[in-house]
SEKOLFI-970465 format. One record per residue (C-alpha): residue number from 1; residue in three letters; x, y, z. Coordinates in steps of 0.25 Angstrom, whole numbers, always signed. Each point is the difference from the previous one (the first is absolute). Example, Ala and Ser with C-alpha at 12.3 -4.5 7.8 and 13.67 -1.06 7.14 Angstrom:
BEGIN
<site num="1" residu="ala" x="+49" y="-18" z="+31"/>
<site num="2" residu="ser" x="+6" y="+14" z="-2"/>
end
This chain:
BEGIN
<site num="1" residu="unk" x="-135" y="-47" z="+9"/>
<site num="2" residu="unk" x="+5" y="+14" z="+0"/>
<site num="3" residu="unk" x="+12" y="+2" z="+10"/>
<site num="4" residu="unk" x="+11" y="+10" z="+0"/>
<site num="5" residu="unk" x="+12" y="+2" z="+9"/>
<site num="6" residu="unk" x="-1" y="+6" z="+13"/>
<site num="7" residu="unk" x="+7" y="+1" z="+12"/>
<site num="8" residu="unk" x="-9" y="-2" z="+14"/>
<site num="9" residu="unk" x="+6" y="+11" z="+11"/>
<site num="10" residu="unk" x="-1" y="-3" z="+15"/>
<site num="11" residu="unk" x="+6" y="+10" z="+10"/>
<site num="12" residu="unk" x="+0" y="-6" z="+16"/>
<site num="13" residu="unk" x="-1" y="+11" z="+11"/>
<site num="14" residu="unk" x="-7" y="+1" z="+12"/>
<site num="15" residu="unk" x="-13" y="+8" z="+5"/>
<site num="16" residu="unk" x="+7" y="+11" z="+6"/>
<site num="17" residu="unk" x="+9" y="+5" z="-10"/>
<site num="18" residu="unk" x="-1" y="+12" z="-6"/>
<site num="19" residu="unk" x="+2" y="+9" z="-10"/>
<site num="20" residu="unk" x="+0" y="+16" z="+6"/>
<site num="21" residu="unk" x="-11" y="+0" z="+7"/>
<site num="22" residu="unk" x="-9" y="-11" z="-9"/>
<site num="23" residu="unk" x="+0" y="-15" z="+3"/>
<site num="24" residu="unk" x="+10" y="-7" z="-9"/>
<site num="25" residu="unk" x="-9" y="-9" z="-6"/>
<site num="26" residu="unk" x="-11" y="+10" z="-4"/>
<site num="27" residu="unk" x="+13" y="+8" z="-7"/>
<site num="28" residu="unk" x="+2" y="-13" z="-8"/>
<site num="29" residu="unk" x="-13" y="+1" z="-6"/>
<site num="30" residu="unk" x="-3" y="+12" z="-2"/>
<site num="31" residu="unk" x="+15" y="+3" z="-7"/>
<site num="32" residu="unk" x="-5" y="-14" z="-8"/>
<site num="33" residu="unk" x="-13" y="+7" z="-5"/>
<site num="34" residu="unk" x="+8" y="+12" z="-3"/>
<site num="35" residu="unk" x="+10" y="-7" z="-9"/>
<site num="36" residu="unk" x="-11" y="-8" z="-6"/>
<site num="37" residu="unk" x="+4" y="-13" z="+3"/>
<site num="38" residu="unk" x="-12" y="-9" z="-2"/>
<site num="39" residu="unk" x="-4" y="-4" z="+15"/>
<site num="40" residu="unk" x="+5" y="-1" z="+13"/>
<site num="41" residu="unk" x="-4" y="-9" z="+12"/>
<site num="42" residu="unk" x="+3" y="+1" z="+15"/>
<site num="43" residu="unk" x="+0" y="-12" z="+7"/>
<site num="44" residu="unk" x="-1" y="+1" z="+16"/>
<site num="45" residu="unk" x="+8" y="-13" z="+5"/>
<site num="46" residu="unk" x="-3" y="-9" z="+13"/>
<site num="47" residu="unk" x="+12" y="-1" z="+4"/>
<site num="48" residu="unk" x="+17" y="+4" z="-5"/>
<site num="49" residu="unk" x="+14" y="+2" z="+4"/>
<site num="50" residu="unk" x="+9" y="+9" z="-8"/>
<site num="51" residu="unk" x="+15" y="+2" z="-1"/>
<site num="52" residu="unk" x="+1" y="+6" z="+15"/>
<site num="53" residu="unk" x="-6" y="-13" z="+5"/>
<site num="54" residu="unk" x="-11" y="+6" z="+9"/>
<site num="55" residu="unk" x="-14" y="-8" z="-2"/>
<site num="56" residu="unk" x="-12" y="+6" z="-2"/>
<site num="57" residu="unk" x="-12" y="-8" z="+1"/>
<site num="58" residu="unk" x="-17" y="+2" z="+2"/>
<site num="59" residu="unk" x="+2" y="-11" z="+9"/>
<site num="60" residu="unk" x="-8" y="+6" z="+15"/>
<site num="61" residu="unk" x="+10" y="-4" z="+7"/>
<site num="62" residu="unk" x="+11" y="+8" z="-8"/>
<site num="63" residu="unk" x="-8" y="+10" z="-8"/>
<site num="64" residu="unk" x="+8" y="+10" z="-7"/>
<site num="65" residu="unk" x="-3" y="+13" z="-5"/>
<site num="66" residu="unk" x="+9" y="-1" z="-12"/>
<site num="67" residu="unk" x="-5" y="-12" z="-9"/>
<site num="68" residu="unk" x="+8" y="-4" z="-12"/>
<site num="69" residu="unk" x="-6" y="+6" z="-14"/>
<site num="70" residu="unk" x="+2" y="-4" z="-14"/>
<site num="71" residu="unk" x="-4" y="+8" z="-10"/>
<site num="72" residu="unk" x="-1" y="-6" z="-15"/>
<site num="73" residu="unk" x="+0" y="+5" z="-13"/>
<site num="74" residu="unk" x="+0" y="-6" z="-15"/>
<site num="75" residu="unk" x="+4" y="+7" z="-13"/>
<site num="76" residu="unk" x="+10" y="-1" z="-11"/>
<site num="77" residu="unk" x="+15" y="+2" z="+3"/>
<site num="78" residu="unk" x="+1" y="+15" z="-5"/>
<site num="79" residu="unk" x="-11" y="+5" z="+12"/>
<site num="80" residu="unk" x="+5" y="-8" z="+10"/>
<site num="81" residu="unk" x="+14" y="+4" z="-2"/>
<site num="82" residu="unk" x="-4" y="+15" z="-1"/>
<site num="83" residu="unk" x="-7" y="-2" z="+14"/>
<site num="84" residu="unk" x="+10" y="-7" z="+7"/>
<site num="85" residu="unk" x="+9" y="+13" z="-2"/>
<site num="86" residu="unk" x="-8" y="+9" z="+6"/>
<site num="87" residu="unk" x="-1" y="-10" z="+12"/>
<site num="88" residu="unk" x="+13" y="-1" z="+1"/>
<site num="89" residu="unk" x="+0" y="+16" z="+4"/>
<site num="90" residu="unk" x="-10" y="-4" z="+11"/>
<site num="91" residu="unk" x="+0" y="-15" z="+5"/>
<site num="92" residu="unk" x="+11" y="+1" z="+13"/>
<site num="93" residu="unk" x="-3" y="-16" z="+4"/>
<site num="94" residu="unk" x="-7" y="-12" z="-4"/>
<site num="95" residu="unk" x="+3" y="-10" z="-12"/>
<site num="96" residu="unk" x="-5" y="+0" z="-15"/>
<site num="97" residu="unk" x="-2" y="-9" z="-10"/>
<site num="98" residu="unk" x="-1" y="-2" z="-14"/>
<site num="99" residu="unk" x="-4" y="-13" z="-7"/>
<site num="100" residu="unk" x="-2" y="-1" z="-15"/>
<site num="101" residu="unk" x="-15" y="-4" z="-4"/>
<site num="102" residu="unk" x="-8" y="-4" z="-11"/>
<site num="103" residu="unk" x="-13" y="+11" z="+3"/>
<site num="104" residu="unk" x="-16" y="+3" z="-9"/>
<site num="105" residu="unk" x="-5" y="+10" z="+3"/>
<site num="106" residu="unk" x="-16" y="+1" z="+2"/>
<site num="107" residu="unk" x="-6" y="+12" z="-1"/>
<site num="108" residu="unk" x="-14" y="+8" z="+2"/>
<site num="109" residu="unk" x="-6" y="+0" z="-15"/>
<site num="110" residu="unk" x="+10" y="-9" z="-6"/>
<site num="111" residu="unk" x="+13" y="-6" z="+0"/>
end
């Protein structure tokens, strides 16, 4: 099997942050696709508290307008570290993490 080195990024923030006037999250991306890290995925979650304690939940009983997002990306080390300095200028709050993985890539017409 084919595997390399990489390192899996997730950055922890919440619906209603934002970068300027643009969602956080869709900054994310779109910095991610201008870099030309391989992919990025935004995942809504259910329910989350962060560091300030408040819980935000799709619950009915509670629903919150602010629900918890992660976004994910996977590439080697050398993009991931290149976009995490530019986050750093913009991310104000939230959590990131970086875990070392072993990563194929598949790709359209060939690997």
């Amino acid at each position: 099997m084919d595997l390399s080195d990489g390192h899996l990024l997730r950055i922890y923030i919440g619906e209603q942050d934002r970068h300027d006037d643009e969602p956080m999250h869709q900054w994310l991306v779109s910095e991610a696709h201008r870099q030309g890290v391989a992919g990025a995925t935004v995942l809504r979650g259910m329910e989350g508290f962060g560091a300030d304690g408040s819980l935000h939940t799709a619950r009915v009983l509670r629903l919150s307008t602010d629900l918890p997002l992660v976004v994910e990306m996977v590439d080697t080390p050398d993009k991931i570290e290149a976009y995490l300095a530019v986050v750093d200028t913009a991310l104000e709050r939230g959590l990131v993490t970086v875990e070392k993985v072993r990563m194929k890539f598949y790709r359209q017409g060939g690997n």
